[in-house]
N, C-alpha and C positions, 0 to 999 in steps of 0.2 A: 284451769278453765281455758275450753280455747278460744282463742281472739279470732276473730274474721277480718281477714287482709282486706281492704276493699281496691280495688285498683284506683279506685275516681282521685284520691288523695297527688299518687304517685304521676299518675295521669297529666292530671291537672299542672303539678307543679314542672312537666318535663314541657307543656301546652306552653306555660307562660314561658321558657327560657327558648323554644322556637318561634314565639311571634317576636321576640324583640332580634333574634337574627335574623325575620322574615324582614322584618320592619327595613334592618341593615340593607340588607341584600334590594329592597324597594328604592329605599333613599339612592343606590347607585342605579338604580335603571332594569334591575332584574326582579321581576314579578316568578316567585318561584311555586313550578305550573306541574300539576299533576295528570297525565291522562288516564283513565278508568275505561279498559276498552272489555266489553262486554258484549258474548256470542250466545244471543239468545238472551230472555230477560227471565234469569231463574228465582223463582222467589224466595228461597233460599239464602237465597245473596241479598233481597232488601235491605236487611236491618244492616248488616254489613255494609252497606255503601250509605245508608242514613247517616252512620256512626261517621265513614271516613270522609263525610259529607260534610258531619257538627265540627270535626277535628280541621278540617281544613278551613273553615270558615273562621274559627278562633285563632287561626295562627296565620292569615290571610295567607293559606298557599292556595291558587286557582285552581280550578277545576276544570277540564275539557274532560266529558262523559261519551264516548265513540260507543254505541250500540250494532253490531253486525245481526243481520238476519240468525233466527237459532238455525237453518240449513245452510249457513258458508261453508264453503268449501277450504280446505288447511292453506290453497293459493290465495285466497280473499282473505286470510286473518293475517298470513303472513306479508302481502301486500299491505294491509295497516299496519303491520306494526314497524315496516320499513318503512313508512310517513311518517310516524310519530317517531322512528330515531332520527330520520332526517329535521324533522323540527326544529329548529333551535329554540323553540319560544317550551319547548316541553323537557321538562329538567327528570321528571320519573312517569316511568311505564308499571303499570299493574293490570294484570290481567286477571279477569276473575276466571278462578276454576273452583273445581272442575270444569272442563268446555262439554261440551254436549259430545252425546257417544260416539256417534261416529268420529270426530276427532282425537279421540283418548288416544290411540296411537300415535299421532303427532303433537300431541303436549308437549313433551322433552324438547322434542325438535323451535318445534314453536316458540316457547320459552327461553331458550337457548339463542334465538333470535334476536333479543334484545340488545342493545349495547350494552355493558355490563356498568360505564357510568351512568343510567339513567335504571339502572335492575334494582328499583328501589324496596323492591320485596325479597330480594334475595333469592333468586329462581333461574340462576344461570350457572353455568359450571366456574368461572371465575369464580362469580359469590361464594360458592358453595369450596373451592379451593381456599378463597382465604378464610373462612370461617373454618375447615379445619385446620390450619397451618397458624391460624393464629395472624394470620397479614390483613393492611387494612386492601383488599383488593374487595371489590363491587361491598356486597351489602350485605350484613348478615338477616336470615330470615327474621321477620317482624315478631313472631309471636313468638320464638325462642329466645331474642334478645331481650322483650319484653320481661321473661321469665326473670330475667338473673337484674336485671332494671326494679324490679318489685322487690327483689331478695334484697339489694342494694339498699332501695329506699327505708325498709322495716328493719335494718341493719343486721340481715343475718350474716352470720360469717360460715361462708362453704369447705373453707380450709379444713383438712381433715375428716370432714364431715362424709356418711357412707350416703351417696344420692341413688336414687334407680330411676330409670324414667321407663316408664308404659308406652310403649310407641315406638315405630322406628320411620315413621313418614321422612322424606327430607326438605318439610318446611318447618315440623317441630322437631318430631322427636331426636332425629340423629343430630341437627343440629345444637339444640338446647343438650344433649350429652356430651357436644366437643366443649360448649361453654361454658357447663358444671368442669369438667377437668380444667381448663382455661382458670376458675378459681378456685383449683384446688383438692376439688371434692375428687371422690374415689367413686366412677359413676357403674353399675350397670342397665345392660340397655335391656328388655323385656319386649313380648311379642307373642300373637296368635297362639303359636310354637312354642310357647314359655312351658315348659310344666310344672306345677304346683306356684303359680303366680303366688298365691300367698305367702309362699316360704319366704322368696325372694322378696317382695315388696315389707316385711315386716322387719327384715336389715336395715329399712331406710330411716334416715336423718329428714331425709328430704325425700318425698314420692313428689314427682312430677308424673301425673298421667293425662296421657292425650292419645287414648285409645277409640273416644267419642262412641262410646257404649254405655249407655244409662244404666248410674248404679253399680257397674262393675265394679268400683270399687265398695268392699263393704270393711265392717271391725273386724273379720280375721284377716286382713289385708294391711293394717295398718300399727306402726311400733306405737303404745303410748307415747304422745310426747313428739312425733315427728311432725313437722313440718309440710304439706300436701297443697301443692298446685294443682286447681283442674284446670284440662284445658279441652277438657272433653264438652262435645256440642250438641246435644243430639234432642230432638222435637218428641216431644209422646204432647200429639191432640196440639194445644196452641200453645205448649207449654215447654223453654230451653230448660233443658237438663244434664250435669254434668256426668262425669264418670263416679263423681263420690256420692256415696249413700248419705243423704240430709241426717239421717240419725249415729252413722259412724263420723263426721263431722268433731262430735264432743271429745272425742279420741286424741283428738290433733293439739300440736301445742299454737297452731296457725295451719287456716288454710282460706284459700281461695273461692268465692262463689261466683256459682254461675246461674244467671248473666253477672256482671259489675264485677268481676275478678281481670285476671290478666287481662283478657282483650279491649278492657278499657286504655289499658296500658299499651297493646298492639297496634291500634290507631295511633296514638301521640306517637310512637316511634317511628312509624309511616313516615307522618308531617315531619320528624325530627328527618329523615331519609330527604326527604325531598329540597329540603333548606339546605342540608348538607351540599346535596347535588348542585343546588344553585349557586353554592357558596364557590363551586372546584371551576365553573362555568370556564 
């Protein structure tokens, strides 16, 4: 029968061991401070900043919310975000993206911008160096450390184990595949371009997919018995919807739901990012 992972458990339990290092870090004078800089107010991104809104309030890391006009220009975001690393009262930077179109071009650039101890999302080339290399350098992305943080908690063991992830973004997907090899696992990575996905994803021990395509995944997609993270997000009407089919779900020996799956998980590691940050001050 398959079990539903819920993330709220693992969440929770990662919530309480950063408020008593928030707590630390307070007791010596450091209030550890997130900024949330946001171009344009995309609705999209509400629930998202609700969530990193409840997460920071239970682990008292602060908030500073910087809203830019949605038409700045890539010198006006870039100009905040060289405030907010000048700050010293601001321990992590998170930029919500996607930014608005005309700046897609300068994302990379922008991003890159940050100082890499305060790149608590993991969206800088450091970060991204030491999450493949395996070094503690900047931050590994949130919702792929997340991933192996849930496997952790429900004690699965990766060793061995044949993983595929759906995805090659590099806030999930390629990341969460350096971190399945990191424990172990034998991972491949999947895409657009994949042919015959379902060949490929029925090898797995473990499907991670974060293709954020409703439903994409269905049961000829899936090994009896494996294991499946979603991390797919996608809105039909007022309604989140993952990548895995609610009726291929019975297939799984565990999996993930969306909403209250990983990204419950994704927040607390944020706050865990940001305490850390405060801690290295």
């Amino acid at each position: 029968m398959a079990i539903c992972w819920s993330g709220a458990e693992p969440a929770q339990a990662l919530l309480n061991e950063v408020k008593k290092r928030a707590e630390n870090c307070i007791a010596q004078g450091v209030t550890p401070t997130l900024a949330l800089l946001c171009v344009g107010d995309d609705p999209a991104a509400a629930g998202y900043r609700e969530r990193l809104l409840g997460s920071a309030e239970s682990t008292l890391v602060a908030v500073k919310t910087v809203t830019l006009a949605p038409s700045s220009d890539e010198k006006t975001v870039r100009a905040e975000i060289e405030r907010l690393n000048a700050d010293r009262s601001v321990h992590g930077i998170l930029i919500f993206l996607p930014l608005p179109h005309h700046l897609h071009g300068a994302e990379k650039a922008l991003c890159a911008s940050i100082k890499p101890e305060k790149d608590v999302d993991g969206v800088t080339p450091l970060s991204a160096a030491g999450t493949y290399l395996g070094k503690p350098w900047g931050f590994t992305p949130c919702a792929a450390e997340a991933c192996i943080r849930l496997l952790d908690y429900y004690g699965f063991d990766c060793s061995g184990k044949k993983a595929v992830v759906v995805g090659r973004s590099a806030v999930i997907g390629k990341p969460a595949a350096m971190l399945l090899l990191e424990k172990n696992a034998t991972v491949t990575v999947c895409h657009r371009k994949t042919r015959d996905l379902a060949a490929q994803t029925r090898q797995a021990d473990i499907l991670l997919t974060a293709a954020g395509s409703a439903g994409l995944i269905g049961a000829e997609h899936i090994r009896p018995g494996a294991v499946v993270l979603d991390l797919g997000a996608s809105w039909e009407g007022e309604t989140l919807a993952g990548d895995l089919q609610p009726e291929a779900s019975s297939l799984t020996a565990a999996y993930t739901p969306v909403p209250g799956g990983v990204g419950a998980v994704t927040s607390a590691v944020l706050m865990d990012h940001v305490v850390r940050a405060a801690e290295t001050e």
